[in-house]
DRENNU-737349 format. One record per residue: x, y, z of N, C-alpha, C, CB in turn; chain. Coordinates in steps of 0.1 Angstrom, whole numbers, padded with zeros to 4 digits, always signed. Each point is the difference from the previous one (the first is absolute). Glycine has a CB too. Layout:
BEGIN
   n_X   n_Y   n_Z  ca_X  ca_Y  ca_Z   c_X   c_Y   c_Z  cb_X  cb_Y  cb_Z chain
     X     Y     Z     X     Y     Z     X     Y     Z     X     Y     Z     A
...
// end
This chain:
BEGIN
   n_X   n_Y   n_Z  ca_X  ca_Y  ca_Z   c_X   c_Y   c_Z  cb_X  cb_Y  cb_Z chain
 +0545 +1024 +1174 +0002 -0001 -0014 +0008 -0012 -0003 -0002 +0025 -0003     A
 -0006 -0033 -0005 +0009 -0009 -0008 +0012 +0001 -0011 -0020 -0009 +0006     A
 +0029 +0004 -0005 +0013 +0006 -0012 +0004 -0018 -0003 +0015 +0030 +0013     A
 -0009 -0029 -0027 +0003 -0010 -0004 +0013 +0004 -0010 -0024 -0010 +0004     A
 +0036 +0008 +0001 +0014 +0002 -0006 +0001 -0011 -0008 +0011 +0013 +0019     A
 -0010 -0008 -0030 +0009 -0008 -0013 +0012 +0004 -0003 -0018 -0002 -0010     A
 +0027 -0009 +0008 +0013 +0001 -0009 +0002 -0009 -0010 +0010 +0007 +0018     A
 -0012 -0001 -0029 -0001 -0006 -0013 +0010 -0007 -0003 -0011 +0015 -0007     A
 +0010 -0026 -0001 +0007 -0009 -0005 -0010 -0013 -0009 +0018 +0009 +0021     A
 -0010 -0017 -0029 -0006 -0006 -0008 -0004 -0017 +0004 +0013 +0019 -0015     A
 +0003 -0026 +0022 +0002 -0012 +0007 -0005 +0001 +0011 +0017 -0005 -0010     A
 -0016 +0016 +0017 -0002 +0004 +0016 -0007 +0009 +0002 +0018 -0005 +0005     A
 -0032 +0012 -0002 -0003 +0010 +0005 -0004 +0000 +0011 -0002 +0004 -0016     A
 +0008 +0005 +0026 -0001 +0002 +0014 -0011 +0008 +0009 +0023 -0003 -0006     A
 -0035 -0002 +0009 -0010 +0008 +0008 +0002 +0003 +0013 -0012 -0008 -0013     A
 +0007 +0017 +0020 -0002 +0008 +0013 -0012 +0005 +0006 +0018 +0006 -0006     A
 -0025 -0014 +0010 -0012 +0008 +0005 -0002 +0003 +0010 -0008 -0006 -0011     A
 +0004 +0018 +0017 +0001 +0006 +0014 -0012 +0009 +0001 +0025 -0002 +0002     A
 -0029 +0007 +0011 -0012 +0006 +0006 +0007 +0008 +0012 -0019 -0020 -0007     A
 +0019 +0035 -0002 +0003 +0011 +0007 -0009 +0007 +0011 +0011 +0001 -0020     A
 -0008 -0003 +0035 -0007 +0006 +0008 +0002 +0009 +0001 -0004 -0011 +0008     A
 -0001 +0022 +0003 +0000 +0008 +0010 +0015 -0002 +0005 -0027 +0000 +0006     A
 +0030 -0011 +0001 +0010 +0000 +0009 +0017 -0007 -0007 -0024 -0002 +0019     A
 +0017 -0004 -0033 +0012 -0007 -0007 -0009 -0008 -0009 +0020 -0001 +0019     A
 -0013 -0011 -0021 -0001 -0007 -0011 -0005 -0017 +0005 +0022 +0018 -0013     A
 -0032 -0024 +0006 -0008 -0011 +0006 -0002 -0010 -0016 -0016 +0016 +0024     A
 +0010 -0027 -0020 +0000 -0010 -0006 +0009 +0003 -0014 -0023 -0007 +0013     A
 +0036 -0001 -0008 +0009 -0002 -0009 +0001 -0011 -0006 +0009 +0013 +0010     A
 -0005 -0014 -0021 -0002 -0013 -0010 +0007 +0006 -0016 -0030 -0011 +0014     A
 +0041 -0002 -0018 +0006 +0000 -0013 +0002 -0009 -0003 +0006 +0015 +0002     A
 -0001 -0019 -0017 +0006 -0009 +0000 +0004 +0008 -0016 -0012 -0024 +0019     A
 +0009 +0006 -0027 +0007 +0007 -0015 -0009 -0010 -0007 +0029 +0009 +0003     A
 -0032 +0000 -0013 -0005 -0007 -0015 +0010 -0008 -0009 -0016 +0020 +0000     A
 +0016 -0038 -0002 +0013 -0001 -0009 -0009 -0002 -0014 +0021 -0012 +0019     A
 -0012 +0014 -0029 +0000 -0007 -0013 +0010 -0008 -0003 -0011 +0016 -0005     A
 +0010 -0033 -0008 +0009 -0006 -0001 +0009 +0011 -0005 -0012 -0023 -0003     A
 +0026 +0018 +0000 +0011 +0010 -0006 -0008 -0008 -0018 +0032 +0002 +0025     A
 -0029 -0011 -0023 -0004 -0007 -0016 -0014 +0005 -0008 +0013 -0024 +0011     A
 -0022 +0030 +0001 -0009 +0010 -0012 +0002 +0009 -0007 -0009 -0003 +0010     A
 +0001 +0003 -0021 +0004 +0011 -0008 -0004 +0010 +0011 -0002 -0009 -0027     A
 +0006 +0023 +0020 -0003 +0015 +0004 -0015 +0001 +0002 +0021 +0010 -0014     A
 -0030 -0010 +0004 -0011 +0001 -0002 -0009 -0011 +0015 +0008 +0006 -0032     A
 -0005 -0023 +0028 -0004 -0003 +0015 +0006 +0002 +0012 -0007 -0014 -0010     A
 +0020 +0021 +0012 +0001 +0007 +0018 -0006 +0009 +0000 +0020 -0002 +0006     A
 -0024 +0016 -0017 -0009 +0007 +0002 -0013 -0003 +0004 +0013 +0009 -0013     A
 -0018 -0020 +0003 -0014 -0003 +0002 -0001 -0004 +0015 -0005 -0008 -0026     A
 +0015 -0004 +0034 -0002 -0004 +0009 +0005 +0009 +0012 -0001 -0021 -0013     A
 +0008 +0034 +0011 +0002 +0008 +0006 -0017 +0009 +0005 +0029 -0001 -0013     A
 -0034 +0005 +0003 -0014 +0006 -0003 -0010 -0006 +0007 +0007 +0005 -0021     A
 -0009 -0020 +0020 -0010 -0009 +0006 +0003 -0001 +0013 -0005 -0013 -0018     A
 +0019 +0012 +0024 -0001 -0003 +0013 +0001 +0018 +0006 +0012 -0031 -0002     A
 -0006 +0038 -0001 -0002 +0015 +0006 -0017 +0007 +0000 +0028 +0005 -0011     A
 -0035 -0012 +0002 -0014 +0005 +0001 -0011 -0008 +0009 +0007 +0009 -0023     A
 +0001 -0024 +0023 -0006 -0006 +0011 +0003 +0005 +0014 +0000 -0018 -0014     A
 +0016 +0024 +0018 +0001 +0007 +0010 -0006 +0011 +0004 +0015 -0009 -0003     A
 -0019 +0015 -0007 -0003 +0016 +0003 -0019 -0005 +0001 +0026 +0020 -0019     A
 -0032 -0026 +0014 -0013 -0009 +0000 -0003 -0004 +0018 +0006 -0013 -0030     A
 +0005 +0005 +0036 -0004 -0007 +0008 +0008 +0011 +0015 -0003 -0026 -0018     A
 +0009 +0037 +0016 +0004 +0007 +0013 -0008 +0011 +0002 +0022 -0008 +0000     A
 -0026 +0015 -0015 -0007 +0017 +0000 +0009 +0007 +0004 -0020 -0002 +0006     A
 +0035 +0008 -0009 +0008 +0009 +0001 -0005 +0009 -0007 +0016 -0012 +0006     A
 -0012 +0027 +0003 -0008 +0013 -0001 +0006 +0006 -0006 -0010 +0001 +0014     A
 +0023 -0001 -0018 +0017 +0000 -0010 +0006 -0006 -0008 +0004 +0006 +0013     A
 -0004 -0012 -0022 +0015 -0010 -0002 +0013 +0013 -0003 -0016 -0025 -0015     A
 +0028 +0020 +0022 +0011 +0012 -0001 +0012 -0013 -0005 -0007 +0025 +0024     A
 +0013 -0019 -0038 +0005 -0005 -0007 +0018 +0006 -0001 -0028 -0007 -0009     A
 +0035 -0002 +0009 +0020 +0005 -0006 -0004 +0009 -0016 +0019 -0031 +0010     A
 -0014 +0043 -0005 +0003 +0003 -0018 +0011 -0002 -0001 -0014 +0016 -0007     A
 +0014 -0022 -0007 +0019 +0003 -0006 +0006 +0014 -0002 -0004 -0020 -0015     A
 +0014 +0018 +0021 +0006 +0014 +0005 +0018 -0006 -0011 -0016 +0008 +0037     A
 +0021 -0018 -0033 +0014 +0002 -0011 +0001 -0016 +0005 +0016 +0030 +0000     A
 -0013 -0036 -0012 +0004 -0014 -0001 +0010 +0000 -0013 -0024 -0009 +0011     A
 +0037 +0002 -0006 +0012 -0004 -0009 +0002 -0006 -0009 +0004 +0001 +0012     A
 -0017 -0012 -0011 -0005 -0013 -0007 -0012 +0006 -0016 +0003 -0016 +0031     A
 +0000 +0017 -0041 -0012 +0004 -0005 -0008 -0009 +0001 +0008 +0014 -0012     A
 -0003 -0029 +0009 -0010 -0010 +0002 -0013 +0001 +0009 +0020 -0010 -0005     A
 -0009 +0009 +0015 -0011 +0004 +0014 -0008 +0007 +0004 +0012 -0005 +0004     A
 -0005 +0019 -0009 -0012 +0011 +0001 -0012 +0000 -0007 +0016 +0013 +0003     A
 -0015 -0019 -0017 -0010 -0010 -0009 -0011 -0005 +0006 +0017 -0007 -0013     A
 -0012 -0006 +0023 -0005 -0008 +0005 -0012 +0007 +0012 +0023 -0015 -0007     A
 -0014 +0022 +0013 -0007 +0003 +0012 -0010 +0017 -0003 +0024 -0015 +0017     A
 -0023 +0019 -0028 -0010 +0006 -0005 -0012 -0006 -0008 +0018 +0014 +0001     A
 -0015 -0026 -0005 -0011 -0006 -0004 -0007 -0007 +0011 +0009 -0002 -0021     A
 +0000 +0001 +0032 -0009 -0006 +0014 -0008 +0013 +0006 +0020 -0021 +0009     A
 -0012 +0033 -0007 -0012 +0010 +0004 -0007 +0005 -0007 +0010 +0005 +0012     A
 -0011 -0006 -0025 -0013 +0003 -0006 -0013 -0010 -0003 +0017 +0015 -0010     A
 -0012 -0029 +0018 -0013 -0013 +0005 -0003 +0009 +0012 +0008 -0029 -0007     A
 +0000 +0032 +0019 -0002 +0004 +0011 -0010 +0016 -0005 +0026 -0016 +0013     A
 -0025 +0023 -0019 -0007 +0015 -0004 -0014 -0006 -0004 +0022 +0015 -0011     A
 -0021 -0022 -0002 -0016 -0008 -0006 -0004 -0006 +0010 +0005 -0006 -0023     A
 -0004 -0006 +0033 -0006 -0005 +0009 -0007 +0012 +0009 +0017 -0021 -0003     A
 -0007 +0031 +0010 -0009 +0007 +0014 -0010 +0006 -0012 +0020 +0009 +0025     A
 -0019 +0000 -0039 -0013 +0004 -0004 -0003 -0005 -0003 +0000 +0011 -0002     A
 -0002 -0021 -0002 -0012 -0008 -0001 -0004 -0006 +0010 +0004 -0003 -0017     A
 +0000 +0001 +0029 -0005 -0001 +0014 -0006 +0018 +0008 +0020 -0026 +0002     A
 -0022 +0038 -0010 +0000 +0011 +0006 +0009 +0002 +0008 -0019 +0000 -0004     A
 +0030 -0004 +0007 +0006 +0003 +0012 +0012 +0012 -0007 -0004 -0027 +0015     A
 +0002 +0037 -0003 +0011 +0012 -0002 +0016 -0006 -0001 -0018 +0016 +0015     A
 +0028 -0008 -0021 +0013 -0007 +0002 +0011 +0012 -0003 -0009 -0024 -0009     A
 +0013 +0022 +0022 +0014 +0007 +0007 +0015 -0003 -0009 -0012 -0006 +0028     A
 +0021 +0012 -0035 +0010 -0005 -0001 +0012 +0009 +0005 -0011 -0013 -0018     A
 +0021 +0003 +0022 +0013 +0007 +0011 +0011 -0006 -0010 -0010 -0001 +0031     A
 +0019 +0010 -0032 +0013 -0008 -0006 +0011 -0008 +0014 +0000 +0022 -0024     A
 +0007 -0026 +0019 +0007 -0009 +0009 +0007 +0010 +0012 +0004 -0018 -0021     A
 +0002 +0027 +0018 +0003 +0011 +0010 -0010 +0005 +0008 +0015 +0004 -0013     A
 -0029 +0001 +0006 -0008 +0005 +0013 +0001 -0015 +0006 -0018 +0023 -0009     A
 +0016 -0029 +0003 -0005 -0015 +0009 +0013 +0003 +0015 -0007 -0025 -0029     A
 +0021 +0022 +0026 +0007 +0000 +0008 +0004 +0013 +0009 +0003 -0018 -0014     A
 -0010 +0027 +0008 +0001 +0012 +0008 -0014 -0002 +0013 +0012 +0016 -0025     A
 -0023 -0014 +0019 -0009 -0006 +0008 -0001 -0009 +0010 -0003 +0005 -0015     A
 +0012 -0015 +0013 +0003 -0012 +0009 +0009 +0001 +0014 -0002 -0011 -0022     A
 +0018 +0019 +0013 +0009 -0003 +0011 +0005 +0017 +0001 +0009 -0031 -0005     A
 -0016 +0037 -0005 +0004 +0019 +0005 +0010 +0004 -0012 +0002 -0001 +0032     A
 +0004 -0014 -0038 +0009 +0004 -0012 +0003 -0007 -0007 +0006 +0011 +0009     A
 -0007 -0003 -0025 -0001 -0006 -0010 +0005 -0010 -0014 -0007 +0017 +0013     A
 +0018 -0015 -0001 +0011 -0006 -0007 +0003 -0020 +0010 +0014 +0035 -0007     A
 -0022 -0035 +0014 -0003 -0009 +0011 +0006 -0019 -0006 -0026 +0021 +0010     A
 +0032 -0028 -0005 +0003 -0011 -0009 -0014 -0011 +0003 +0031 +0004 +0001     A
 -0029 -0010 -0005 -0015 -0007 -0001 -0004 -0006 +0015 +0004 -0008 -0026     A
 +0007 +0004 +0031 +0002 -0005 +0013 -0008 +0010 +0010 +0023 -0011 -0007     A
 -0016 +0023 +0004 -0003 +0005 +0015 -0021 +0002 -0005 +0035 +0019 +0011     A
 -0037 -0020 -0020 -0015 +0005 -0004 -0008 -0010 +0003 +0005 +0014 -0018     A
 +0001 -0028 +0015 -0008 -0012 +0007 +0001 +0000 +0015 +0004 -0012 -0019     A
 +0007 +0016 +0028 +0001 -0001 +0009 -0009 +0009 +0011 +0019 -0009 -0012     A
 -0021 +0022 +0007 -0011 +0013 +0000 -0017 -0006 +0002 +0019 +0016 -0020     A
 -0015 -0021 +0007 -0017 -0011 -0008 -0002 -0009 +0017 +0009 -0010 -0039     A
 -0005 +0001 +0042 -0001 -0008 +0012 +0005 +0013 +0010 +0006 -0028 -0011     A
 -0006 +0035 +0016 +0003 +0006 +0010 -0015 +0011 +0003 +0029 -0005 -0007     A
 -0033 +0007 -0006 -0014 +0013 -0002 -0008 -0009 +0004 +0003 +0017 -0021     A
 -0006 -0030 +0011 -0014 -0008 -0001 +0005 -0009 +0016 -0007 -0004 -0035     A
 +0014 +0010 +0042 +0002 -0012 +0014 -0001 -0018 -0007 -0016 +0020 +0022     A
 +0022 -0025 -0030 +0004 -0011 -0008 +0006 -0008 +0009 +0001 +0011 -0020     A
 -0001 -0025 +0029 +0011 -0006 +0002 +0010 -0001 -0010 -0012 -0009 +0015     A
 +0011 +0008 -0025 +0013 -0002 -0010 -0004 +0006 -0014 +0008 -0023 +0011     A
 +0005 +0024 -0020 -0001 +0007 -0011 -0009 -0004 -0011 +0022 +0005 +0006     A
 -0034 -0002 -0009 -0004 -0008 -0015 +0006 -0001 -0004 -0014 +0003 -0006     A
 +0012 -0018 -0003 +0006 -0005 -0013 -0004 -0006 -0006 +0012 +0001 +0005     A
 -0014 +0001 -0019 +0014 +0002 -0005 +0000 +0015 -0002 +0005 -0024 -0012     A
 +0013 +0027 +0005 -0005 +0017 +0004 -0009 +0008 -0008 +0022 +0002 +0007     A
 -0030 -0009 -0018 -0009 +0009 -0004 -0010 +0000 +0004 +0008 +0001 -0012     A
 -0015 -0008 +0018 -0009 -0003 +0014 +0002 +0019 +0010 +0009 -0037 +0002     A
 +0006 +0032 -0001 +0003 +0010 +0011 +0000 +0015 -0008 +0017 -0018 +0017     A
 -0011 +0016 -0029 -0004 +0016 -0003 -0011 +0004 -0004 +0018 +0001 -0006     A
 -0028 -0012 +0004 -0016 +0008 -0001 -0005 +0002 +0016 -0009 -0014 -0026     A
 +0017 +0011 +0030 -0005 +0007 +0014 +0005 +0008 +0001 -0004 -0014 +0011     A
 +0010 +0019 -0014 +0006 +0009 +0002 -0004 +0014 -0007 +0017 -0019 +0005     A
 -0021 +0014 -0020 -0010 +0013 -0008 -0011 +0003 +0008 +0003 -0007 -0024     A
 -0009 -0002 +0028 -0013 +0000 +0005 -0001 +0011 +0015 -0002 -0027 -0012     A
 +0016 +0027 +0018 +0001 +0006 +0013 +0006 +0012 -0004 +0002 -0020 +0015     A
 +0001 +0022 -0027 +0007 +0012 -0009 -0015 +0008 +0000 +0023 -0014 -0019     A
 -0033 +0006 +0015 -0015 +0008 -0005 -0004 +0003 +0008 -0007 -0009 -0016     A
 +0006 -0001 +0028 -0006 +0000 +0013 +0002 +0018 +0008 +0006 -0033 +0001     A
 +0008 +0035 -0005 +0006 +0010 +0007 -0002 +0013 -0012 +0019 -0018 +0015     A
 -0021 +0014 -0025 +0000 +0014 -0008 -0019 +0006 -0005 +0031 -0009 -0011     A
 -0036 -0002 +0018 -0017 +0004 -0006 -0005 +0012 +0003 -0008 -0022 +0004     A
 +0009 +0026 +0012 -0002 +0012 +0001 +0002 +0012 -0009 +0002 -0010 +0017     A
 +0012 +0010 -0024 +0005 +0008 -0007 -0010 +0001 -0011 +0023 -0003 +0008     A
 -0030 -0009 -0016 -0010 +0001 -0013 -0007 +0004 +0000 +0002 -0011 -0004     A
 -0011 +0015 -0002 -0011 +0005 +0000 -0012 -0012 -0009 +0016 +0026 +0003     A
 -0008 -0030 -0013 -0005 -0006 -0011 -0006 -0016 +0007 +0018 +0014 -0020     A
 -0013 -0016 +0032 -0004 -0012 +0002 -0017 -0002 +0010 +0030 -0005 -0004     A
// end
């Protein structure tokens, strides 16, 4: 099964794609989607949209598993990065693709056993599961690998997928 971890964001969005075996986890690959900072809202979205649908176009992930917002300090931000997962929601349906969402704690529960985990030890986990010589980066790179190995690990439990 192919999985494709997203972590939303507007400047930065961080992909994960991985191929869950039998025995573990295979063809690993991430990076990040940028947008200028100087675009408006409307073109990071648009250029968020074109390039996530060209990704999901050119790999055939059998999932996309996405960050939900769970508590952000910033209202700004939580703004921001809700208008980035709802490009990330429109893109997989309109690509038919099913979609997984984990808040940030299952994410880190999932990963390192607990949920309270600092980011460190979850990247460190991330390169230790996927056998990584080194940590993706940047870290949202690394935390969509990290959703993605979040989904990877919880599919069985679905039914819906």
């Amino acid at each position: 099964m192919k999985i494709l971890g997203i972590d939303p964001g507007t400047t930065l969005l961080g992909f994960g794609l991985l191929v869950k075996t039998p025995t573990g986890f295979d063809g690993v690959k991430y990076g990040c989607i940028r947008t200028l900072p100087e675009l408006s809202a409307a073109e990071q979205l648009g250029e968020i949209h074109k390039e996530l649908t060209k990704l999901i176009k050119e790999e055939k992930p059998d999932v996309v598993a996405v960050e939900d917002l769970f508590f952000f300090k910033n209202a700004k931000t939580v703004i921001k990065v809700s208008q980035a997962r709802g490009v990330v929601l429109l893109a997989a349906k309109l690509q038919n693709k099913p979609v997984c969402e984990f808040t940030p704690l299952q994410i880190k529960q999932a990963i390192t056993g607990y949920g309270r985990a600092e980011k460190r030890q979850v990247q460190n986990m991330v390169k230790i599961i996927l056998k990584l010589k080194e940590i993706p980066r940047p870290d949202d790179a690394a935390d969509a690998l990290a959703i993605a190995v979040c989904c990877a690990n919880s599919i069985n439990l679905k039914t819906k997928i």
